[in-house]
C-alpha positions in Angstrom: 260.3 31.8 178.6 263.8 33.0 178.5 264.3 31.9 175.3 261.0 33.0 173.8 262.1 36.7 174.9 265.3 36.3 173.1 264.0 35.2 169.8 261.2 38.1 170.1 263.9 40.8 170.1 265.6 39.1 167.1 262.8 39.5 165.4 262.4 43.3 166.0 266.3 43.2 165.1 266.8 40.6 161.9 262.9 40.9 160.6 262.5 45.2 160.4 259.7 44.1 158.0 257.7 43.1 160.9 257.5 46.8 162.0 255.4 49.3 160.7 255.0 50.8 157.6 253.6 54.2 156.4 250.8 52.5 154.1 248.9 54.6 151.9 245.2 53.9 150.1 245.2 53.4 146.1 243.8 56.6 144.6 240.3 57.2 144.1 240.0 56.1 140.9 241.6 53.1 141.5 240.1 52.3 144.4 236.7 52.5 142.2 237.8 50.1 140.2 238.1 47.5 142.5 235.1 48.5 143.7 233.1 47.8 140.7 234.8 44.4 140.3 234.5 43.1 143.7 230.5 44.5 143.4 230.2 42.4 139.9 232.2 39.6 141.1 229.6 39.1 143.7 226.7 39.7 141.7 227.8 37.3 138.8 228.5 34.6 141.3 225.8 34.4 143.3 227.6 35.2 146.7 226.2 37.1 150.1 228.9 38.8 150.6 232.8 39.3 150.0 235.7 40.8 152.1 238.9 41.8 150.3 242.1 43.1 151.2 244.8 44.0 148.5 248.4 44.7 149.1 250.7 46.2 146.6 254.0 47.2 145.7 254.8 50.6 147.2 253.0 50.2 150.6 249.8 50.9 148.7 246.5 49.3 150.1 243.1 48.8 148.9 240.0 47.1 151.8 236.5 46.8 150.5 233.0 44.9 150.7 230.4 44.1 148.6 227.2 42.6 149.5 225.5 41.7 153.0 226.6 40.2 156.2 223.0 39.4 157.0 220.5 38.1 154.3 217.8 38.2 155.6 218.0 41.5 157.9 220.1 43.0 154.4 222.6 44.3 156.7 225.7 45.4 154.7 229.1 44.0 155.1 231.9 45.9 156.1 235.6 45.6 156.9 235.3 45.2 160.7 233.7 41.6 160.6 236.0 38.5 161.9 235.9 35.6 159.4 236.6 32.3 160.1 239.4 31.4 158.3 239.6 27.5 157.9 242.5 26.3 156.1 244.5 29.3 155.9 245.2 28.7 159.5 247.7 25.7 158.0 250.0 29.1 156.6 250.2 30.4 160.2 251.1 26.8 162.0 253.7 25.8 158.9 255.5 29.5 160.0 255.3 28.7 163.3 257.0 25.5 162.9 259.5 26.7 160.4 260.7 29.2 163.0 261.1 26.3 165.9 262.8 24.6 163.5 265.5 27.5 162.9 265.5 27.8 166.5 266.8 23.7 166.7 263.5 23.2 168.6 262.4 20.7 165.8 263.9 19.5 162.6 262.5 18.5 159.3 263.6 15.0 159.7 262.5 14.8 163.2 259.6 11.9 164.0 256.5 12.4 166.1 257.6 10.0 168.9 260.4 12.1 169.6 258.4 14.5 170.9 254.9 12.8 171.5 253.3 9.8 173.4 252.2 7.1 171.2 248.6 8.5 169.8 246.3 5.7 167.7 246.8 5.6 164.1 249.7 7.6 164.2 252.7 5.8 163.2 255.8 7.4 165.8 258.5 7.4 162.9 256.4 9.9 160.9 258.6 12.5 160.0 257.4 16.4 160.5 258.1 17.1 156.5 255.6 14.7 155.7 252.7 16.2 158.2 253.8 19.9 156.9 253.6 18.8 153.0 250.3 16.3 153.4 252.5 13.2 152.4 252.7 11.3 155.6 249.7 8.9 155.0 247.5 9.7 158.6 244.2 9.5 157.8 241.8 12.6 158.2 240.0 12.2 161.6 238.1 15.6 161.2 235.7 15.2 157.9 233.7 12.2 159.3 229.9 11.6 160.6 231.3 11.5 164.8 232.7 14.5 164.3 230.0 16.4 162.6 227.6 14.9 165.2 230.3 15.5 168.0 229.7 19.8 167.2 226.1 19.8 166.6 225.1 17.6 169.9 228.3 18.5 172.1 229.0 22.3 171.3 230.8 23.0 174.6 232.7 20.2 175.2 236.4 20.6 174.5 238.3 17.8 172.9 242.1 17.4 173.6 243.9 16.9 169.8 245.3 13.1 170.7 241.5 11.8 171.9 240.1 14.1 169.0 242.5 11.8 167.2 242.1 8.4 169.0 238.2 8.9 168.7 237.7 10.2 164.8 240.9 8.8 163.2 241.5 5.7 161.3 244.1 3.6 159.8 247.2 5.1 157.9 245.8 5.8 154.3 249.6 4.7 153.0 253.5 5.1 154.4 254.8 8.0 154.9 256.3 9.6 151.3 254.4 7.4 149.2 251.9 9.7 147.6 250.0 12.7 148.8 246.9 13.2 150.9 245.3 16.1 152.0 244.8 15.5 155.7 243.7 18.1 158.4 245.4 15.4 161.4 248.6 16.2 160.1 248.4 19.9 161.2 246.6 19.0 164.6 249.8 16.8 165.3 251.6 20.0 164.4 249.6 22.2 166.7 250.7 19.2 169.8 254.3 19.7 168.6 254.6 23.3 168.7 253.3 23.0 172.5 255.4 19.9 173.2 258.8 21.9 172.6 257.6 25.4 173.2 255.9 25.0 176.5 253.3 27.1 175.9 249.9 27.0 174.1 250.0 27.1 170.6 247.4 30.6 171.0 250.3 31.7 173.7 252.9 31.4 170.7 250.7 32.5 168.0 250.4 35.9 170.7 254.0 36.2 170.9 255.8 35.4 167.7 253.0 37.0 164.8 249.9 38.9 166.8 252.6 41.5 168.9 255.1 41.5 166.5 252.7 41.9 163.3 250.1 44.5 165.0 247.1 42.3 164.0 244.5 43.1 166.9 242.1 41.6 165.4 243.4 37.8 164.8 241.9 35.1 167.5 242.9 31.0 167.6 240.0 29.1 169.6 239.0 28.1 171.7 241.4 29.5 174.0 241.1 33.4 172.4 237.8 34.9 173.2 236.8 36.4 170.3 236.6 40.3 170.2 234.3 41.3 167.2 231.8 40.4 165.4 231.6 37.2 163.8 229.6 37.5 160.5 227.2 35.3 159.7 227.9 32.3 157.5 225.5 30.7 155.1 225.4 27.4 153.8 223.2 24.6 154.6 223.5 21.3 156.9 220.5 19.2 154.9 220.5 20.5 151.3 223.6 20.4 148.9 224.5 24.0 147.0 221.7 25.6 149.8 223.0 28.8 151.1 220.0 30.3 153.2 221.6 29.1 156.8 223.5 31.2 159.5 225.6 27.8 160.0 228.0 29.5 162.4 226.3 28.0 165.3 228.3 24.8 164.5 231.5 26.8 164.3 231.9 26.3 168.4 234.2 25.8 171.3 233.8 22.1 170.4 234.3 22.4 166.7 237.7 24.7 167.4 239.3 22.1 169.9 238.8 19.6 167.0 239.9 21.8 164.8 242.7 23.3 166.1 246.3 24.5 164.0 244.0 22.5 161.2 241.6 25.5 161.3 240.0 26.9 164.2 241.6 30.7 163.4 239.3 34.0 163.2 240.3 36.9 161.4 240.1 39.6 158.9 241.1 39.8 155.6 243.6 42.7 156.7 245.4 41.1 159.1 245.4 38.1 156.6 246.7 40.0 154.3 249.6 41.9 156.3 250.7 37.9 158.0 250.9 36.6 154.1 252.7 39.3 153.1 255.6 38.7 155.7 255.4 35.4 155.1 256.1 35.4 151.8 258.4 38.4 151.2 261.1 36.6 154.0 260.0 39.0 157.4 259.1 35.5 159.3 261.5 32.9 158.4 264.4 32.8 156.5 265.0 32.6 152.9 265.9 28.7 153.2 262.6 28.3 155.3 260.8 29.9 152.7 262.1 28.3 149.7 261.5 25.1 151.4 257.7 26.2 152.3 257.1 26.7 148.2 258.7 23.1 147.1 255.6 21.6 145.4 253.9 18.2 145.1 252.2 18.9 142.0 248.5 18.2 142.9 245.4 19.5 140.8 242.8 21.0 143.2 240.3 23.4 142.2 240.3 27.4 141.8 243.5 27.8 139.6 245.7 25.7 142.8 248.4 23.3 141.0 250.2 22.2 144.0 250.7 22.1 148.0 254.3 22.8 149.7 255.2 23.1 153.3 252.2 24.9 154.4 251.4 26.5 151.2 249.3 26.3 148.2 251.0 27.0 144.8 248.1 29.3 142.3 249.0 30.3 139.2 246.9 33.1 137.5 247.7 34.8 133.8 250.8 33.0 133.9 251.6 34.7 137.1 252.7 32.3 140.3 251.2 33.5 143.7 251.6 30.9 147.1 249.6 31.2 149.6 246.6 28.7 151.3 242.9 28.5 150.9 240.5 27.2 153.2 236.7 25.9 153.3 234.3 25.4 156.5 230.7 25.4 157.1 229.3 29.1 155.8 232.8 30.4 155.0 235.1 30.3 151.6 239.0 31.9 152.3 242.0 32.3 150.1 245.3 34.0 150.6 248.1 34.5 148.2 250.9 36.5 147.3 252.3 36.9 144.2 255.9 36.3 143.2 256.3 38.4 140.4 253.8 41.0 141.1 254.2 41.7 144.7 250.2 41.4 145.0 248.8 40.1 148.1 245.0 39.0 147.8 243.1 37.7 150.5 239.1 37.4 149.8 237.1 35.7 152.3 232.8 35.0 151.5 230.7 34.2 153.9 229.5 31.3 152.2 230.7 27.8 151.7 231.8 26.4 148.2 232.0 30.1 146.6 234.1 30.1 143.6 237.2 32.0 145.0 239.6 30.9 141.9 237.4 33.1 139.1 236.6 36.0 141.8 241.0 36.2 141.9 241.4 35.7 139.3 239.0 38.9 138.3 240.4 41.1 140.8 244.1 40.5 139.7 243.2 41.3 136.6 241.6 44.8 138.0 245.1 45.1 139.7 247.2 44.4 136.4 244.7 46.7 134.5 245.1 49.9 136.9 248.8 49.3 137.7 249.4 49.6 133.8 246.6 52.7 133.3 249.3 55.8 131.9 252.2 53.5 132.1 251.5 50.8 129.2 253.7 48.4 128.2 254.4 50.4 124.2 255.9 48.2 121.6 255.5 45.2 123.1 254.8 43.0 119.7 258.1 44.1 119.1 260.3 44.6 122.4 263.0 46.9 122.1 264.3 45.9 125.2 263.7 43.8 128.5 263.8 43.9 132.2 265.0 41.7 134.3 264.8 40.9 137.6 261.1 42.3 137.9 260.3 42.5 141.1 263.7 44.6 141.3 265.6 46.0 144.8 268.3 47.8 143.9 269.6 47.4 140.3 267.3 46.4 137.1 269.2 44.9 134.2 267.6 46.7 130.6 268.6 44.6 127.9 268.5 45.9 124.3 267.4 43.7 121.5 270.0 45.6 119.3 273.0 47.9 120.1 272.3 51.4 119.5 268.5 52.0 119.2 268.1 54.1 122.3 269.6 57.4 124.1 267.8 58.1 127.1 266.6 56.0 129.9 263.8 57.4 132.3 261.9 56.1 135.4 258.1 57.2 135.1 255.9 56.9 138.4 252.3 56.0 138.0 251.5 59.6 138.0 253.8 60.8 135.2 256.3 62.5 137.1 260.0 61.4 136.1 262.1 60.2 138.7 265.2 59.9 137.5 266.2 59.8 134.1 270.2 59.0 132.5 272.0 58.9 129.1 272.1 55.3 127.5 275.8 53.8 127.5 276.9 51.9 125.0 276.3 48.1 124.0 273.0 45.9 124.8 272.5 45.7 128.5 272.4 49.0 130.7 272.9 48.8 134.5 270.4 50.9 136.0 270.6 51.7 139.9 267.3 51.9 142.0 268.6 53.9 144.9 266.8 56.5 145.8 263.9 54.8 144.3 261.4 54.0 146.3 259.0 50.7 146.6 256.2 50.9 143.8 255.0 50.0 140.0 257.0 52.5 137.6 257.6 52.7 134.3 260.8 52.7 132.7 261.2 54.1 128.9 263.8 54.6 126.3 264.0 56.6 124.0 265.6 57.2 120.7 265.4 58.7 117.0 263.4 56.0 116.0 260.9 56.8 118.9 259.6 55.3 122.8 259.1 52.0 124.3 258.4 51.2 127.7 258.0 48.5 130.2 256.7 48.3 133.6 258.8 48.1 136.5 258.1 46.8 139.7 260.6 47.8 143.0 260.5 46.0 146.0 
């Protein structure tokens, strides 16, 4: 417990990301924006209902709904509702992990019988890279018949993760490394790890390390977390393919979460989602080595605009841009959360229905984002660039390069409402350091000018 303490106060001290922000909403008109996307996005689809949370650069925030959280009884969605989250539980375990593994709890390289009793088909030399990146080769014990028929017949009964295993599981699918294989075991045998060198449950450390730290009241792992909200309704169908006129989360019980487990038995909203993805990704959880490692790639083609699976993550790419992040998919409910490298946009979307189309519905409302970040601060000139920026996102000092020496005089920094924030004579030659203090976090734009005339590009400061 000792040692828990201690790493909880380095996190207040090493990771000030963790602490509170002064977040503000977009502006009305953006915020209508999104609006009318998220409301078309669910009409063109064919969806219940949608959930989305929106992060971006400058501590600005967008939360909205569209559609109903009852079918039948038409009531409206809203932003309180818990989700069940699936597969984006995988994001929270692979941090967890990565942090005991900074700690010298666990290691990379470390095998499952160093830490566990022999389970059935799991080989003991399986290393713990090869459960966090879905190449180890254990076969998947959840998606079977005994399983299904486990949570519809035995919804209270609660199913430790090695007889979960023992009972569901089969033979290794191939050795460890040899190719990749999504498999939810692989993160159960995480979820017995974490406990095996913590001590503690795996919702005790979830509590300590993320929920306290992070502020996110309303973020529950089951079974062991009583849920307190309202769970909205999920719709799908157990007899009738591409059916979605069933509340299914009946089967989404104390049973089906023991199963489950660091695989996917989290409940959430898209707002505390979103906030855990962003620290995640921006280095507030685990350190820059951690996190690099997390984004190494097998290149794998699943659906939705996902070309590849890391440590824990899922590597999307949308109008060229690269966001990590994970999705997940369970009976009645569809999730996704990413964040965007170059952007500094974090999406998370969750529908309460199962097999929604999440990749176009992103892809749509990034492209909302894009449009309204660039709305009085356009990119001018840009079949002909004058100059570039570089390192967008920028922290402290951008690099403007001009194509030729001597085309431009004055440098400005534009905020999205037009008001200058700081503004410099050109020096000579081609590239121009230009400092960022005082600057704060946000989309700008920067523009030179000259005799010939204006160009500008957008600026993004972290």
């Amino acid at each position: 417990m000792e040692r828990r303490i201690r790493w909880i106060l380095l996190v207040a001290i090493v990771f000030p990301g963790l602490r509170a922000k002064a977040q503000q909403p977009v502006d009305t008109a953006f915020a209508s924006a999104l609006q009318h996307k998220l409301d078309s996005c669910r009409t063109v689809f064919a969806v219940p209902g949608i959930s989305a949370t929106l992060l971006l650069p400058g501590d600005r925030y967008w939360n909205g709904t569209s559609g109903l959280a009852h079918i039948y009884d038409e009531v409206p969605l809203d932003t309180t509702y818990l989700f069940q989250m699936a597969s984006v539980t995988k994001l929270f375990a692979s941090a967890l992990v990565f942090q005991l593994i900074e700690e010298g709890l666990l290691g990379l390289d470390d095998t499952v019988d160093e830490h566990l009793d022999p389970i059935p088909f799991v080989p003991g030399g399986t290393r713990i890279r090869y459960l966090l990146n879905h190449r180890s080769g254990i076969a998947d014990h959840i998606p079977t018949n005994g399983v299904f028929a486990t949570w519809m017949n035995d919804p209270d009964s609660i199913w430790p993760p090695a007889l979960a295993i023992s009972e569901f599981g089969g033979p290794p699918l191939f050795t460890q490394n040899a190719a990749f294989s999504y498999s939810n075991t692989n993160y159960v045998l995480l979820g017995m790890l974490i406990e095996a060198v913590t001590g503690t449950t795996v919702a005790q450390a979830f509590q300590e390390r993320f929920w306290s730290s992070m502020g996110l009241e309303n973020t529950f792992f089951a079974p062991e977390d009583e849920l307190d909200g309202e769970l909205v309704p999920g719709w799908g169908s157990f007899i009738a393919p591409n059916t979605y006129d069933t509340d299914v989360t009946p089967i989404l019980n104390d049973c089906f979460a023991s199963i489950g487990s660091t695989a996917g038995a989290l409940y959430s909203t898209p707002w505390d989602v979103a906030r855990f993805t962003r620290h995640v990704m921006t280095g507030s959880v685990v350190s820059p080595t951690s996190l690099t490692t997390m984004r190494i790639c097998s290149n794998v083609s699943f659906s939705d605009g996902c070309n590849g699976y890391g440590f824990g993550t899922m590597r999307y790419t949308y109008a060229g841009r690269t966001y990590f992040g994970h999705s997940g998919d369970i009976y009645g409910f569809t999730q996704m959360a990413i964040h965007g490298l170059q952007d500094s946009v974090t999406l998370v979307l969750s529908i309460n229905r199962n097999n929604a189309p999440r990749g176009p519905i992103a892809a749509a409302m990034l492209a909302a984002v894009h449009q309204q970040l660039s709305v009085g601060i356009g990119e001018q000139g840009s079949s002909s660039p004058v100059f570039s920026l570089f390192p967008v996102p920028a922290t402290e000092v951008v690099t403007i390069r001009l194509a030729h020496t001597g085309e431009v005089d004055r440098i400005e920094v534009i905020s999205t409402t037009g008001q200058v924030v700081h503004s410099e004579r050109a020096r000579e030659g081609r590239e121009h350091q230009l400092s960022l203090r005082g600057i704060g976090a946000g989309v700008y734009q920067v523009r030179v000018s000259g005799r010939a005339g204006s160009w500008a590009r957008t600026l993004v400061v972290e």
